[in-house]
N, C-alpha and C positions, 0 to 999 in steps of 0.2 A: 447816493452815487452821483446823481446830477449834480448836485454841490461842487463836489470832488473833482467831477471832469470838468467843470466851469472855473473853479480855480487851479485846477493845471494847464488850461487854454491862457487863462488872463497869467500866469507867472511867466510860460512860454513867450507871449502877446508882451509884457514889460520886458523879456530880457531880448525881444527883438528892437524893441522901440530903442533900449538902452544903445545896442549895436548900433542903430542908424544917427542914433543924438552924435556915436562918436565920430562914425564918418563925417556928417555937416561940421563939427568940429574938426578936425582933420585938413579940412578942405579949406574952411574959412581962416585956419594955421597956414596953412602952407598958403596959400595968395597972399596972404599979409606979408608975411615975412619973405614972400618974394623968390621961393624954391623956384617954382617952375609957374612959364606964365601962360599954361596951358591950361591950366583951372581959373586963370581969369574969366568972370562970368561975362561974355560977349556976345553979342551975334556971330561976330567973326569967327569967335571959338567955337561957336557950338556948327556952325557949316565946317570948319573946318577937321571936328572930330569924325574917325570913319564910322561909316555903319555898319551891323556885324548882320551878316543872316548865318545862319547854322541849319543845314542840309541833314537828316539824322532820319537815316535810312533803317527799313524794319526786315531781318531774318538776308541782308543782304551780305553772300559768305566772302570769303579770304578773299579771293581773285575776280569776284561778279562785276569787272568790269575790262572791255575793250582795253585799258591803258594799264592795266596790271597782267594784260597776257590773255587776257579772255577775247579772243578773236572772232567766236563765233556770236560774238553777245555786238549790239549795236547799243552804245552808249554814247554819243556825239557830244553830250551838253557836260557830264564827268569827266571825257576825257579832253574836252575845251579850259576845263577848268584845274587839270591837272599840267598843261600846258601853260596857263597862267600863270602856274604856284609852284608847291612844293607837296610831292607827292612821299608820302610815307611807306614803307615797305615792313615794318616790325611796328605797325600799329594794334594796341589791345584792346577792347571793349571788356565785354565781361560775355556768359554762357548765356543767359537769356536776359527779357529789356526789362523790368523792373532795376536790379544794380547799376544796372549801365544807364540808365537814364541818369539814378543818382550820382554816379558819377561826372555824369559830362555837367550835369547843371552847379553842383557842388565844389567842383573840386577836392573832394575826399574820398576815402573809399564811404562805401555803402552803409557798412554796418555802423557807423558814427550817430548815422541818420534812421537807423529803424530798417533799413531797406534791405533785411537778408531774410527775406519770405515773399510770396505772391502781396501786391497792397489787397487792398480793398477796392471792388471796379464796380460796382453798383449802387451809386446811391441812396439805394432807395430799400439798402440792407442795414440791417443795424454795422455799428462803427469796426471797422475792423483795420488792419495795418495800413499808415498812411507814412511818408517820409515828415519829419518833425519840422514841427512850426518852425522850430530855433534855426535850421539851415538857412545858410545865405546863400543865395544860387546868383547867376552872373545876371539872371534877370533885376534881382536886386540891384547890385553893382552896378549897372549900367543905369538903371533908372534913376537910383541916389546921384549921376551923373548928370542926370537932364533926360538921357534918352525915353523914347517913347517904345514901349515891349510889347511887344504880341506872339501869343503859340499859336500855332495852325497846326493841328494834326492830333497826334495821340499823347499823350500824358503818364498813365499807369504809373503814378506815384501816388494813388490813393485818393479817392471817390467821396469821401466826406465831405458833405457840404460847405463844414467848416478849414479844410485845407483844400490844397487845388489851386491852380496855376495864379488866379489872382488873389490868389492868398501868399503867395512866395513871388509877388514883384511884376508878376505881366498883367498890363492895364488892358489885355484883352487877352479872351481865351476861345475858340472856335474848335469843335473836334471829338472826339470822345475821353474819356476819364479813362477808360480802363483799357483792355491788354489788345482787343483785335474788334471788329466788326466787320458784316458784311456791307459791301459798300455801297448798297443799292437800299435794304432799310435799315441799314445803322442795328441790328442788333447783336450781340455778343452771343456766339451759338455753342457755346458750350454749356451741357446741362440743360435745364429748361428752356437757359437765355432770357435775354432782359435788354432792353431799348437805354443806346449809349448815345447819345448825340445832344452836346451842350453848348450852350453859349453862355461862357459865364458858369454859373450854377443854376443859369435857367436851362430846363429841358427840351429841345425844338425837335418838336412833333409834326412837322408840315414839311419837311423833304423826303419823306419817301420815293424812291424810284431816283433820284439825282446822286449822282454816283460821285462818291465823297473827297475821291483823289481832286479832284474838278471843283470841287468846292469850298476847298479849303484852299488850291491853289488863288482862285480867283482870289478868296478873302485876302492870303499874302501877298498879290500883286494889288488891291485896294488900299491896303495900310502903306506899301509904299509909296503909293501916288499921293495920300493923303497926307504922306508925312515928310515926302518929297526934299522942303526944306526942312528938315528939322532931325537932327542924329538919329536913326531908330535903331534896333534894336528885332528883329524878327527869326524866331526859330520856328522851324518847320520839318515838325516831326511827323514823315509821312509812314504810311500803314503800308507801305508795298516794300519790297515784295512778299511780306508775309500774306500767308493763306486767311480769306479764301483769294485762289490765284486769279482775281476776277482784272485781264487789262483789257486796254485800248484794244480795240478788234483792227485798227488801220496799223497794227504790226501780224496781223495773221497771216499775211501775203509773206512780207519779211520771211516769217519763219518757216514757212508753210513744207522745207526741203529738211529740216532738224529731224533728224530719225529716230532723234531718244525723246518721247514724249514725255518723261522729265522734267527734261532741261530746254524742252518746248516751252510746254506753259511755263517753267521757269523765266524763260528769255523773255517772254513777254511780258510779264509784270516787271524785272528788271527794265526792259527798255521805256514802258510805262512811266516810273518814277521818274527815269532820265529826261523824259519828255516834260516832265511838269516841272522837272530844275530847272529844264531851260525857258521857260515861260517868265520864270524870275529874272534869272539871268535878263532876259532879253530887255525887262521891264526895265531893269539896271541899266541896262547901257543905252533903253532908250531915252533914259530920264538925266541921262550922262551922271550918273552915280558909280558905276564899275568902280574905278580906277580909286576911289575914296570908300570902296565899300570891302571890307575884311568877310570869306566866305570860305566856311567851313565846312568839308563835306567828310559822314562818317557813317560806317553801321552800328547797330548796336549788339549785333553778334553772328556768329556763323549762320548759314544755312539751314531752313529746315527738314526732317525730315518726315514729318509727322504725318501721321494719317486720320481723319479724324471723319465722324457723320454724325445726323446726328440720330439721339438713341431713344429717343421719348416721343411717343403721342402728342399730340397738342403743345406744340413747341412753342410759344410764344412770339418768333416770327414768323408765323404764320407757315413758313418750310415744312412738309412733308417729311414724316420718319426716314430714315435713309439716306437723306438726303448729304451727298461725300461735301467736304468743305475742307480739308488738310492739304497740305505740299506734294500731294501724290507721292510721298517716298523721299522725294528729295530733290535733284533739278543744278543744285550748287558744284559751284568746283574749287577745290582748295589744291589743286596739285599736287607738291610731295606730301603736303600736309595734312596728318591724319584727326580728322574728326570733324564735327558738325555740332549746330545749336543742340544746348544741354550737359556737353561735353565740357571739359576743359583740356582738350587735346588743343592744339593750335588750331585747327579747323572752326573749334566753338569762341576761342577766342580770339584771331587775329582778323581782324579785318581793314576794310580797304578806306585811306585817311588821307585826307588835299588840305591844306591853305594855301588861298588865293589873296593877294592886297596886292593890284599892277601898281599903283602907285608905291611903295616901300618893301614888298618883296621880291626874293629872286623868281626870275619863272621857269617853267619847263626844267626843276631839278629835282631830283627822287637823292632821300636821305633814308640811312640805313637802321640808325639807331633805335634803341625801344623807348614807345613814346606809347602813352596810353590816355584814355576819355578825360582824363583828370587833370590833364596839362591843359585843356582852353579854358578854363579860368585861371589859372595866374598868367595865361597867355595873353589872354584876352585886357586881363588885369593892366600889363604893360601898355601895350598897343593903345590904349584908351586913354589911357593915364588916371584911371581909377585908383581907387582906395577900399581897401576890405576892413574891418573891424581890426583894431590890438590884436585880441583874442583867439583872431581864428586862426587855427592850426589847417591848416591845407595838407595833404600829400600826392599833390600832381605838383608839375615845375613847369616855368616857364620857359619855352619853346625857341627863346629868341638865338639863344646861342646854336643850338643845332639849326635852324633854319639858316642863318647864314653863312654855318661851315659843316663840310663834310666830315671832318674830322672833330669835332666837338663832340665829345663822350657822355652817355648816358647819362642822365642824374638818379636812377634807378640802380642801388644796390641789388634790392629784390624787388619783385613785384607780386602782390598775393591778389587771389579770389575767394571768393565764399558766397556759399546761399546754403541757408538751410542746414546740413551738418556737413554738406561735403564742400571741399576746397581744394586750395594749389599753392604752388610757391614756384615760384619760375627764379631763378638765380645762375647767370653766363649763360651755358648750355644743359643744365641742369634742372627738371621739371618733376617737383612729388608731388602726386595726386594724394588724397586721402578723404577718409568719412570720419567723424566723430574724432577719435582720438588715434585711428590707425591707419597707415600709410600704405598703401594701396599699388600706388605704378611708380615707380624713377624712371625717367625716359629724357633721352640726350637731343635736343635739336642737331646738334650736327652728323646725327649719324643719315648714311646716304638713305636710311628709311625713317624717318627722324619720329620718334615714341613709337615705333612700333616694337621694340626691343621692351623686356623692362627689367633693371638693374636693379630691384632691391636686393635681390639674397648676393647678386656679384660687388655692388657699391654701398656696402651698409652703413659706413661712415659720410658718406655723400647724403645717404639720407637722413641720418641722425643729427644732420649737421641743419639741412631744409627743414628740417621738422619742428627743430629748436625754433628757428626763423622765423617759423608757422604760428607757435605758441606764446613768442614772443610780441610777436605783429597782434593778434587777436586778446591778449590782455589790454592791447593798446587800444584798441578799436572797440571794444564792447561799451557801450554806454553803459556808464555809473549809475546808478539809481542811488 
């Protein structure tokens, strides 16, 4: 069996190597013959390529910010930066952060990669679901570039030693591997729980008590000083405001008049993360970087509303039985729109989406269009002047036409989701929920309660029409063995 998995590692491991021989081919193509002289290898070129940081917010829902209508919520540094850029209003993640992660880093859907079930968040369990070696993620992309790549934050694309952040392209990794921790000892408190905090695939056992948001922030404002001159490349997938709700106590005052204890502790882990975007920020514009730096801000799913404690003796964080650590219920606001994380109602999957570049973008414009995690790489692709393999099949677009015109039309015929046996198919104003093989809710966004109706037994050809689209999309997307 070890055999086996050793030579599906090394077949995976050659047909990555193959992809990257064809990019440096590509590249050293096109400079020769003189296409663009933006891949000339320069100093001048390489200062002058922007840097991209990617913001990738956790359990933060449709509307959870100040500049999408949430007024009771204080987000200064999001809505600074949606001032800056271009603010999305029909932006999609996916229902929970496994798919969506592999989306935004891939640019495909999920299931291409392995990524329609929980990964694997424990190292130190035998092997279980991780996203495939073969994926090229923009951390690649960008490094085949020149750029210098660092994660800060959380990962949960799979725990194995042998895959993992600097196995798919970032020359550092700081943060946990798997789905949430508590942020004061880093353990994962669901079931027994198990000690999540890596550097690399080494294990760092010596911060306990230092509370994690603060220390991954610092680490991505170090990569930037250090790399100051030189293209980088930094995503910073931060763990707020998923539960546990643990923020900044110098927003308690702030909040201290919110009467819905909710949307209390809610508000404060939002405004939490907000504070530690702007920490970067700042570092950008003190380093006079802003204006040359591309910054992407996005969740990766609706709202949560979980409640959770924990249920076992001798919990391995040391935490007491009992001890509540979930969303309290809930906290998010999605407005007309119904649902929350887990869901695929718009609630679970629309959330709130900014690019900022002051230098080459418009600023301060909100566009309508449906745009989803899987457009910042071929976005980003442009922007850079990168190269992706022949081969790779993508299904996100690049962003550039609708960023510069209001009226520039989806490139989205449909748009599907999936985990596990249940899914979606969103197509104009028409959404079919379904499980396994049968279809479940038809629900209209434009109606003035929008999914809360459900049309199957009134619109049965509407549904047999999505469904088709359903089964067509997922022969495409299942990996071939």
């Amino acid at each position: 069996m070890r055999d086996i998995l050793h030579k599906s590692r090394a077949t995976v491991n050659s047909k990555k190597r193959r992809s990257l021989k064809y990019v440096r081919w590509m590249v050293l193509a096109t400079v020769c013959c003189g296409y663009s002289s933006l891949h000339a290898a320069s100093p001048e070129t390489d200062r002058r390529r922007p840097n991209v940081v990617i913001f990738f917010t956790d359990d933060q829902g449709t509307l959870d910010a100040n500049c999408y209508g949430a007024e009771d919520l204080y987000t200064p540094n999001i809505d600074r930066l949606a001032s800056q850029g271009i603010r999305f209003t029909q932006a999609y993640a996916h229902s929970v952060c496994c798919p969506a992660r592999a989306m935004l880093l891939t640019g495909r859907y999920p299931q291409r990669s392995g990524v329609n079930t929980w990964t694997q968040g424990d190292m130190n369990t035998p092997s279980g679901a991780n996203m495939a070696l073969s994926e090229y993620t923009i951390a690649e992309m960008l490094k085949d570039q020149g750029y210098k790549t660092a994660l800060f934050g959380k990962w949960h694309l799979g725990a194995d030693k042998d895959h993992g952040p600097t196995k798919q392209g970032f020359d550092s990794f700081w943060g946990h591997r798997g789905g949430f921790i508590d942020n004061y000892n880093h353990y994962f408190l669901h079931g027994d729980g198990y000690h999540d905090l890596y550097e690399g695939a080494t294990e760092v056992k010596d911060h306990r008590g230092k509370y994690f948001p603060d220390e991954m922030t610092r680490r991505a404002v170090d990569f930037i000083r250090t790399n100051k001159d030189h293209p980088f490349f930094v995503y910073c997938a931060f763990n707020l405001p998923h539960y546990p709700e643990q923020a900044d106590s110098k927003f308690d005052e702030r909040y201290k008049e919110m009467k819905d204890p909710q949307r209390q502790s809610y508000a404060k882990v939002v405004s939490t993360v907000d504070d530690r975007m702007g920490w970067i920020m700042r570092t950008l514009e003190e380093l006079e970087l802003r204006e040359n730096t591309i910054i992407i801000f996005m969740s990766d799913n609706g709202h949560s509303t979980e409640r959770n404690h924990i249920r076992v003796d001798n919990h391995k964080s040391g935490l007491p039985k009992g001890t509540k650590y979930g969303a309290n219920g809930g906290g998010g606001n999605t407005g007309k729109w119904r649902g929350n994380k887990f869901t695929y109602f718009e609630g679970g999957l629309r959330v709130p989406a900014i690019i900022s570049w002051p230098e080459k973008l418009p600023k301060n414009a909100t566009r309508d269009q449906t745009i989803t995690a899987m457009d910042w790489l071929p976005t980003l692709r442009t922007m850079t002047g990168s190269y992706l393999p022949a081969n790779l099949k993508l299904d996100g677009h690049d962003l550039g036409e609708i960023i510069h015109s209001v009226d520039a039309p989806s490139k989205y015929a449909a748009v599907h989701w999936m985990f596990g046996n249940d899914w979606a198919v969103l197509k104009d104003e028409w959404k079919l929920i379904g499980k396994g093989d049968e279809a479940r809710s038809l629900g209209n966004l434009r109606d003035l309660k929008p999914e809360m109706k459900n049309y199957l037994n009134e619109e049965p050809d509407v549904a047999e029409r999505l469904k088709a689209l359903h089964d067509e999309w997922l022969k495409d997307v299942q990996p071939r063995h």
